[in-house]
C-alpha positions as CSV (number, residue, x, y, z in Angstrom):
1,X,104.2,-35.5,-22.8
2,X,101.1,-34.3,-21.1
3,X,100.4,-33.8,-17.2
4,X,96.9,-33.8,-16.0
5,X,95.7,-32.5,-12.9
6,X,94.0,-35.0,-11.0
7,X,94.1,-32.7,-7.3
8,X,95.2,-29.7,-6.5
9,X,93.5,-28.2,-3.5
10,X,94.8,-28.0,-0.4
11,X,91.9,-29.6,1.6
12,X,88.6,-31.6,0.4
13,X,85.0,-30.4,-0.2
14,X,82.9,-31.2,-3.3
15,X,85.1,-31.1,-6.2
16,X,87.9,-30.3,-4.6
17,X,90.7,-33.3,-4.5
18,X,94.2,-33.1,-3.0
19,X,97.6,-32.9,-5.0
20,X,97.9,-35.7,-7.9
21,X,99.1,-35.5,-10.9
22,X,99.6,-38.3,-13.9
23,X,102.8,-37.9,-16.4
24,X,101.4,-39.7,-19.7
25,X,99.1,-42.6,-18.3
26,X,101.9,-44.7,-15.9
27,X,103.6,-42.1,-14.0
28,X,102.0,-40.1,-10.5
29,X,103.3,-36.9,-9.4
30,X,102.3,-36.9,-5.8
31,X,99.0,-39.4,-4.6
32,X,96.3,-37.3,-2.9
33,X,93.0,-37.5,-3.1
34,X,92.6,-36.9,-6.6
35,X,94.0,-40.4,-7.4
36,X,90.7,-41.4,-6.6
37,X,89.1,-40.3,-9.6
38,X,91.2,-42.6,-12.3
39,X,89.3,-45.4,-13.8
40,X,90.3,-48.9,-12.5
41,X,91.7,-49.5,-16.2
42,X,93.7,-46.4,-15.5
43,X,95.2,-47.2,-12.2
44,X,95.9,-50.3,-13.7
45,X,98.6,-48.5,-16.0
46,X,100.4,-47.2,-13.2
47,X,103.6,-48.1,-12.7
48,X,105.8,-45.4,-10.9
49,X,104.6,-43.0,-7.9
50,X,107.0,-40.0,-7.3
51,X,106.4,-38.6,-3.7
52,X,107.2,-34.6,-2.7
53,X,107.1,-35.5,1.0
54,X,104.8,-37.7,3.5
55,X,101.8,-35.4,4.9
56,X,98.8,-37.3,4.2
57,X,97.5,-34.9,1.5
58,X,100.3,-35.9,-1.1
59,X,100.1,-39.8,0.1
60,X,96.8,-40.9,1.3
61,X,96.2,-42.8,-2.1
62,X,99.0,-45.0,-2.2
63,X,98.4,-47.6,-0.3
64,X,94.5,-47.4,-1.9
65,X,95.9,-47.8,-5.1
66,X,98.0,-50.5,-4.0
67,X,95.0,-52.6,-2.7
68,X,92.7,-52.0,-5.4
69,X,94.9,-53.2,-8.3
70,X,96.9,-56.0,-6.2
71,X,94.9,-59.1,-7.4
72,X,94.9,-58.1,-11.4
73,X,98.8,-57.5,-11.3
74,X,99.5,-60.6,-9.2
75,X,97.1,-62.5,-11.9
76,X,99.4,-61.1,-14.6
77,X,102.4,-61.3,-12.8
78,X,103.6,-57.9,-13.2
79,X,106.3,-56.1,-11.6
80,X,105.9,-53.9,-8.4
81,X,104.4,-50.8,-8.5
82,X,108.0,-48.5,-7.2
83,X,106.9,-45.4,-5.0
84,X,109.8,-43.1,-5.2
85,X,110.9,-40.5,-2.4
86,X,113.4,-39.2,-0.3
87,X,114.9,-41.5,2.8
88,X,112.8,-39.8,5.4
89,X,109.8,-39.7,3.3
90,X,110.2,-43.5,3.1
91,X,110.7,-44.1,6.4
92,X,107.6,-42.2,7.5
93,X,105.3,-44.1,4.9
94,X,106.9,-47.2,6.5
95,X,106.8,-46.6,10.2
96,X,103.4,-44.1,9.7
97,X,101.1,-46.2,7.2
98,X,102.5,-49.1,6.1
99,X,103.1,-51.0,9.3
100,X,99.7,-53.2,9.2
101,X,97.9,-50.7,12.1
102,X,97.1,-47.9,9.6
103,X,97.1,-49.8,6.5
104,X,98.5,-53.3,5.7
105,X,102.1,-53.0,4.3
106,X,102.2,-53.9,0.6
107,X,105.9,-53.8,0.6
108,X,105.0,-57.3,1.9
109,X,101.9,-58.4,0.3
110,X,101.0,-60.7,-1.1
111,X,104.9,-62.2,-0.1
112,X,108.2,-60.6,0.4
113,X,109.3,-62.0,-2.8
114,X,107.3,-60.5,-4.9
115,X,104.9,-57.9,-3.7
116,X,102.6,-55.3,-4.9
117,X,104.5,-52.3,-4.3
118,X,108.2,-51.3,-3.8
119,X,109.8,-47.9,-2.0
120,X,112.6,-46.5,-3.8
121,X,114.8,-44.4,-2.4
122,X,115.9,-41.0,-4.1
123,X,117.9,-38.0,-3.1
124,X,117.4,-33.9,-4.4
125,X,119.3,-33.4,-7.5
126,X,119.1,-36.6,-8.9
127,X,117.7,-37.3,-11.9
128,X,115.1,-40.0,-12.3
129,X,114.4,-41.9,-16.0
130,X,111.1,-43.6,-16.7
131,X,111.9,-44.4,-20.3
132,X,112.7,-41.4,-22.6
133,X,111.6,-38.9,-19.7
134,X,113.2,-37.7,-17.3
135,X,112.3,-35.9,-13.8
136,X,114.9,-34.1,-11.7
137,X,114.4,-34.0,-8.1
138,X,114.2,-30.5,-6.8
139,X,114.7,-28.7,-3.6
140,X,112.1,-27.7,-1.1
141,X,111.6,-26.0,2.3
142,X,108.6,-27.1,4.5
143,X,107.9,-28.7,8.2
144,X,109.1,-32.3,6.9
145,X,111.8,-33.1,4.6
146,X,110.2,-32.6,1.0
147,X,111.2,-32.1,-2.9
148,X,109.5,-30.9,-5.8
149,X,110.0,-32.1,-9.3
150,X,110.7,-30.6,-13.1
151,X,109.8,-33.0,-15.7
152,X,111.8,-32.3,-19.4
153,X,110.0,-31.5,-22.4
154,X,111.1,-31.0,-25.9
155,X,109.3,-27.4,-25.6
156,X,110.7,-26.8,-21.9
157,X,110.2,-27.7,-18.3
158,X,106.7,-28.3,-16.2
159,X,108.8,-27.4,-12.5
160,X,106.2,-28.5,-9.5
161,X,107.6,-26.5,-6.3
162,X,105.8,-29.1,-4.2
163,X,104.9,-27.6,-0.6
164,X,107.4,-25.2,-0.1
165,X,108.3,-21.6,1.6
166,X,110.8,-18.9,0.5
167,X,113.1,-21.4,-1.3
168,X,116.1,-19.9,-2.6
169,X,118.1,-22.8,-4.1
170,X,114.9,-24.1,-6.4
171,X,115.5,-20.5,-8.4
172,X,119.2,-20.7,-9.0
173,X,118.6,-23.8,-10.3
174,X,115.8,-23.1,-12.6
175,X,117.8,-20.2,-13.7
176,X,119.7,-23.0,-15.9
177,X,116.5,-24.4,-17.3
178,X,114.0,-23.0,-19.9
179,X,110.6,-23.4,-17.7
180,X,107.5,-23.2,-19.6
181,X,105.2,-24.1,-16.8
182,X,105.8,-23.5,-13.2
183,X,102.9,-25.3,-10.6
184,X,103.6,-23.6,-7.1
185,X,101.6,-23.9,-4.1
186,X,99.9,-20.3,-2.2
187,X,99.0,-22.2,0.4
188,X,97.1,-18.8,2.8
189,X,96.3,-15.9,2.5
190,X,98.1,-12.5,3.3
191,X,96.9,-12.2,6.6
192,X,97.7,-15.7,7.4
193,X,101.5,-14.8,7.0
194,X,102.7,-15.7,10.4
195,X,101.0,-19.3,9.8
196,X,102.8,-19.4,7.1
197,X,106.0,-18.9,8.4
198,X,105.7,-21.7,10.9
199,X,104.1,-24.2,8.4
200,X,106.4,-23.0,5.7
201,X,104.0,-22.6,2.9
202,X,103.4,-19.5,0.8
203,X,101.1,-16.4,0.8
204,X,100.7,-14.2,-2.1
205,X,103.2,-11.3,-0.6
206,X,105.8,-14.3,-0.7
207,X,104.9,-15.9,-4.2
208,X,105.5,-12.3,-5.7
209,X,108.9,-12.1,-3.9
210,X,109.9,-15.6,-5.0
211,X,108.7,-15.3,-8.7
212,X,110.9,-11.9,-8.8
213,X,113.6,-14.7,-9.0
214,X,112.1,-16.2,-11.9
215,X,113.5,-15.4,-15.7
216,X,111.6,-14.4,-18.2
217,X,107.6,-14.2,-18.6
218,X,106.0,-17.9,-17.7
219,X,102.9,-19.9,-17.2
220,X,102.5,-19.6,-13.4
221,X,100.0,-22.4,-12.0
222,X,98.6,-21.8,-8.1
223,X,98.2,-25.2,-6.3
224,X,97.6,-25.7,-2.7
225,X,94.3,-23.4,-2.4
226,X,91.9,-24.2,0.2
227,X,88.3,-24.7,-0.6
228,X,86.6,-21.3,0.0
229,X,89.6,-19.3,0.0
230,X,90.2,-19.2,-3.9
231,X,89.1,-16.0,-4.8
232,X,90.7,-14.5,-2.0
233,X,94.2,-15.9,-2.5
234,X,93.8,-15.4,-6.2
235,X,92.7,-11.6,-6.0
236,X,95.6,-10.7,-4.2
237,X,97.8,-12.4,-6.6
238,X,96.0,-10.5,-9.4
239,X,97.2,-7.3,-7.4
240,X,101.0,-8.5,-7.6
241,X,101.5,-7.1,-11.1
242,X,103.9,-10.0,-12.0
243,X,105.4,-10.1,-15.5
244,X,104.1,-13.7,-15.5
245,X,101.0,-15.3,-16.5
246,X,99.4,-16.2,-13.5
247,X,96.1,-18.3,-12.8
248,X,94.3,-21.1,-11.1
249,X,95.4,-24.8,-11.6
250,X,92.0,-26.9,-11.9
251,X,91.5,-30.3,-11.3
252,X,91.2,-31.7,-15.0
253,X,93.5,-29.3,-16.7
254,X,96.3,-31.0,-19.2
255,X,99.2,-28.9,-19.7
256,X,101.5,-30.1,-23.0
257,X,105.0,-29.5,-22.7
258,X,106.2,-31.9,-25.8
């Protein structure tokens, strides 16, 4: 299995594409910005979307997606495209973007019987099967109700936090699991810490605290960087001294977990 990093900024500028990510060629990991940069061949292939939570940055390209690939699937008569996400996180897409002000709602289109997209409902701890892999649905703690995901390799786990504060429950249960790559947002600076209390994302003083909570020595991917404020966040997680390898994630990066 192979995840590519289609977004992983926080924010937009030139190169610089919100959080996406594509499991093998039929599967997305959040739909930001980064969507956007697929092939029409390849959004063609997709045929699952797994959501972390509703702020625009993780969703904006559903319904995009949606639109440009509803005439070839109707031609071939193929199945709706199932976005997956929590109840809440359904109902927001529905009342928020989906209800024909903000975008039209493909849950309808081209007819109730058989439309271009479908919302599936999931809950944290379940364990979702697309084929022979599987994605458990992991806890997260942030303004909205939100998840992140750990997909199962033969060589170990890739564990997305998703947008997340101090999130106790996400290391007892990776505790159990053998994670080979971890992709975790540090979403401000150290400075910014008290807006990052209220907003419930991470600085680099709190990613140290929380990977103390992590076993072992693992690949340690930083998401959720705003443009201009990379080498800032990243030298102050240089200065952590963790026992992980830490770096970057990049927008076009592959990471191969069998």
């Amino acid at each position: 299995m192979i995840i590519r990093v289609l977004g992983c900024s926080g924010a937009i500028a030139a190169g610089c594409r919100t959080t996406a990510f594509a499991l093998d060629d039929d599967v997305l990991i959040d739909a930001g910005t980064g969507v956007g940069d697929l092939t029409l061949e390849e959004l063609l292939r997709i045929e699952h979307i797994v959501i972390s939570h509703s702020h625009l940055d993780h969703v904006l390209s559903i319904g995009l997606l949606a639109d440009t690939v509803s005439r070839s699937r109707e031609e071939a008569r193929r199945p709706p495209i199932q976005v997956h996400a929590l109840p809440q996180t359904i109902e927001a897409l529905r009342r928020h973007i989906f209800n024909g002000v903000i975008w039209p709602d493909f849950t309808r289109l081209p007819n109730a019987e058989h439309p271009i997209m479908t919302l599936v409902p999931f809950s944290t701890g379940e364990v979702l099967n697309f084929g022979a892999r599987r994605i458990e649905v992991l806890p997260a703690v942030h303004t909205v109700p939100a998840v992140g995901f750990a997909v199962e390799g033969k060589n170990g786990w890739w564990v997305y936090t998703g947008d997340t504060g101090p999130n106790p429950e996400l290391w007892m249960r990776l505790r159990g699991m053998s994670v080979r790559h971890l992709v975790i947002e540090t979403a401000f600076r150290n400075d910014e810490h008290v807006l990052a209390r209220i907003s419930r994302h991470l600085t680099p003083a709190t990613l140290g605290q929380e990977l103390g909570q992590l076993d072992g020595s693992v690949d340690v991917h930083i998401t959720h960087i705003k443009p201009g404020e990379l080498d800032a966040v990243m030298g102050e997680i240089t200065a952590l001294s963790s026992r992980h390898r830490i770096r970057a994630l990049v927008a076009g990066d592959r990471l191969s977990f069998g």
